[in-house]
C-alpha positions as CSV (number, residue, x, y, z in Angstrom):
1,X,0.0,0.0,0.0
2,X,1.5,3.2,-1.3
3,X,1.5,6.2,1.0
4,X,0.1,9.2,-1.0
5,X,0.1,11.8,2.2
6,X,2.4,14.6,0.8
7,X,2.1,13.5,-3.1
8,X,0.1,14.7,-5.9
9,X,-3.4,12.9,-5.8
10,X,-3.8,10.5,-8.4
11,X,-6.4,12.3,-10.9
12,X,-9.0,10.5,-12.8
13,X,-12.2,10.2,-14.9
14,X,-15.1,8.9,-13.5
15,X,-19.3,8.9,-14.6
16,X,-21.0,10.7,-12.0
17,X,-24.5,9.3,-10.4
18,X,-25.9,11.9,-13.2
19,X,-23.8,9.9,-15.8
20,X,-21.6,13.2,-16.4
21,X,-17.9,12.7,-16.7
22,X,-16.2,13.7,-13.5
23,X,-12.6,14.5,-13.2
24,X,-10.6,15.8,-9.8
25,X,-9.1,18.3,-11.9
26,X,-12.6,19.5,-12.0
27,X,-12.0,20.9,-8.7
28,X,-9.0,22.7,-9.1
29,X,-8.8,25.3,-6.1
30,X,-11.4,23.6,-3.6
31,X,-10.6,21.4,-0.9
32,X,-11.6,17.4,-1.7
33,X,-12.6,15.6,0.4
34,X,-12.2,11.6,-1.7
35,X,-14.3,9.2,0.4
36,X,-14.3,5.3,-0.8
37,X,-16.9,3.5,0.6
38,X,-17.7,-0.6,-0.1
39,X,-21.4,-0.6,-1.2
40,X,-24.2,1.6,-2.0
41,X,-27.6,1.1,0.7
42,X,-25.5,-0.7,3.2
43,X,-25.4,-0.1,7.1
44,X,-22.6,1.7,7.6
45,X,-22.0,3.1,3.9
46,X,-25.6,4.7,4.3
47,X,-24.4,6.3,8.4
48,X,-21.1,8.0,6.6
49,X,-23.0,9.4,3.4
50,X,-25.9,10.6,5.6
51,X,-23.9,12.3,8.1
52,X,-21.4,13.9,5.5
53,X,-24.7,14.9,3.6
54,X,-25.8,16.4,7.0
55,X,-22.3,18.1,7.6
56,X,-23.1,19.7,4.5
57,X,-22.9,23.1,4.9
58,X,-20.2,23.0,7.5
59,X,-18.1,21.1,5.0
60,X,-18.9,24.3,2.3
61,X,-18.1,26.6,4.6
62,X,-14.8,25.5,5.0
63,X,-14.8,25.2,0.9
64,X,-14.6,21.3,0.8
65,X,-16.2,19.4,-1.6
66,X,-17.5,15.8,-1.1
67,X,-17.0,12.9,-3.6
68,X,-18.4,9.3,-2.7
69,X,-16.7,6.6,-4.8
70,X,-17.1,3.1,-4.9
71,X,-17.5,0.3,-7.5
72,X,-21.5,0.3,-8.0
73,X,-23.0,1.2,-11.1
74,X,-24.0,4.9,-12.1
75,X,-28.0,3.4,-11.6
76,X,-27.0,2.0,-8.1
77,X,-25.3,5.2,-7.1
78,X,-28.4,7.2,-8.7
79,X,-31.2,5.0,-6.5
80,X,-28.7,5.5,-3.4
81,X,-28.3,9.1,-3.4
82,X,-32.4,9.6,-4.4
83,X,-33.4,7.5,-1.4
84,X,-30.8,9.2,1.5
85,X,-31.6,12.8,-0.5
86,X,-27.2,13.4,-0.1
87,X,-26.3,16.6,-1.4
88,X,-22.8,15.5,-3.3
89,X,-21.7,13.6,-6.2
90,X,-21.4,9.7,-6.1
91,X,-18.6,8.2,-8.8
92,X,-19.1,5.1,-9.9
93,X,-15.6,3.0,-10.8
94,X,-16.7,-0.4,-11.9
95,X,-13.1,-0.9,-13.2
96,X,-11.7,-0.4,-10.1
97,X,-8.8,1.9,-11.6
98,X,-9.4,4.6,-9.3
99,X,-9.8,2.2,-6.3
100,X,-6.5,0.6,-7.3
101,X,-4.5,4.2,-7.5
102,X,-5.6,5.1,-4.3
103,X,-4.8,1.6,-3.2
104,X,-8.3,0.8,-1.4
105,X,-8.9,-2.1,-3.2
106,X,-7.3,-4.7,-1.3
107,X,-8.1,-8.2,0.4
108,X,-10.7,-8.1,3.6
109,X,-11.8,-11.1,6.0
110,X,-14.7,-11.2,7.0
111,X,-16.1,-14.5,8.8
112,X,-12.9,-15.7,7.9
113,X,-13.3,-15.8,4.4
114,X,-11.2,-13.8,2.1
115,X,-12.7,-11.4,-0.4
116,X,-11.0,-8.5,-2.6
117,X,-12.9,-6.2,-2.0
118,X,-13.1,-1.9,-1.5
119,X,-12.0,-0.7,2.0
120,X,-13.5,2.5,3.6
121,X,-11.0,5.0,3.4
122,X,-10.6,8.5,2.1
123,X,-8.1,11.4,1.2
124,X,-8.3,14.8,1.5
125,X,-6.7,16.9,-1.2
126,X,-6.0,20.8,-1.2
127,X,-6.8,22.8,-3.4
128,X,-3.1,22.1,-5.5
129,X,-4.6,18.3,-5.6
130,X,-1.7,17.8,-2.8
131,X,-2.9,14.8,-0.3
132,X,-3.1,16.2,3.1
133,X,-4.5,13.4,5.2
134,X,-4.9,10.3,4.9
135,X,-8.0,8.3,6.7
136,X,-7.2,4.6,7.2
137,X,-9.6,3.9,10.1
138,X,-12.8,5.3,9.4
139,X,-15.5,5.5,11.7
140,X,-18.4,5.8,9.7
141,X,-20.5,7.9,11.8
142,X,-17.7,10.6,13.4
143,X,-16.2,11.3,9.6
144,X,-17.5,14.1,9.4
145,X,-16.6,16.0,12.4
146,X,-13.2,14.2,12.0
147,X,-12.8,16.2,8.3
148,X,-14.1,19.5,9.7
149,X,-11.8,19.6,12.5
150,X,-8.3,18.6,10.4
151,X,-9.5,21.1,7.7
152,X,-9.9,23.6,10.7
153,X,-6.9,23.0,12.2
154,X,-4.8,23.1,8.5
């Protein structure tokens, strides 16, 4: 796993949950904040985009923008976002390139069976598309807060 705290975020093209083309270059001069989560409608995928969706304005405030990514389709990630109303753009990476560059596609146990599979991580990028923090240990429900306070404290 590559460390990528300090290095140039790795950009990329990605079809939105609007199926628009979505680029981090598109957000050249904003704070990002790049969350990767396993699965659209699941427990704990549905507690951090709902409470980043209701961290909202706090998070534009402090001129951070949110983008969700995971492998689901562009449909999946359109139902997802319609049913918990979230406020910020959900990529959908079905090739996994993305997952691989930020290395969060990896091997995970669960019931002791191995899977490949997308862990729940995320980078934040300033507004040069430098990575400033790295979150390896995500708690889906105090994410938010957690962002708000390192961007705070940059």
């Amino acid at each position: 796993m590559k460390d990528l705290v300090g290095k140039k975020a790795p950009d990329f093209k990605l079809m939105n949950d609007e199926g628009k083309e979505t680029s981090l270059a598109d957000y050249k001069g904003k704070m990002v904040l790049l969350y990767f989560y396993p699965k659209d409608m699941t427990p704990g995928c549905t507690t951090e985009a709902c409470t980043l969706r209701d961290r909202m304005n706090d998070l534009k405030a402090l001129n951070v923008v949110v983008l969700g990514v995971s492998a689901d389709s562009v449909e999946s990630h359109k139902k997802f976002k319609a049913k918990e109303r979230l406020n910020f753009p959900l990529l959908s990476d079905p090739d996994r390139k993305v997952l691989e560059a930020y290395s969060v596609w990896r091997e995970k146990s669960m019931y002791g069976r191995l899977f490949m599979g997308i862990v729940r991580e995320s980078f934040l990028i300033d507004k040069n598309g430098i990575v400033v923090k790295h979150y390896n240990k995500v708690k889906p429900a105090e994410h938010a807060q957690e962002v708000i306070d390192d961007v705070k404290a940059l």
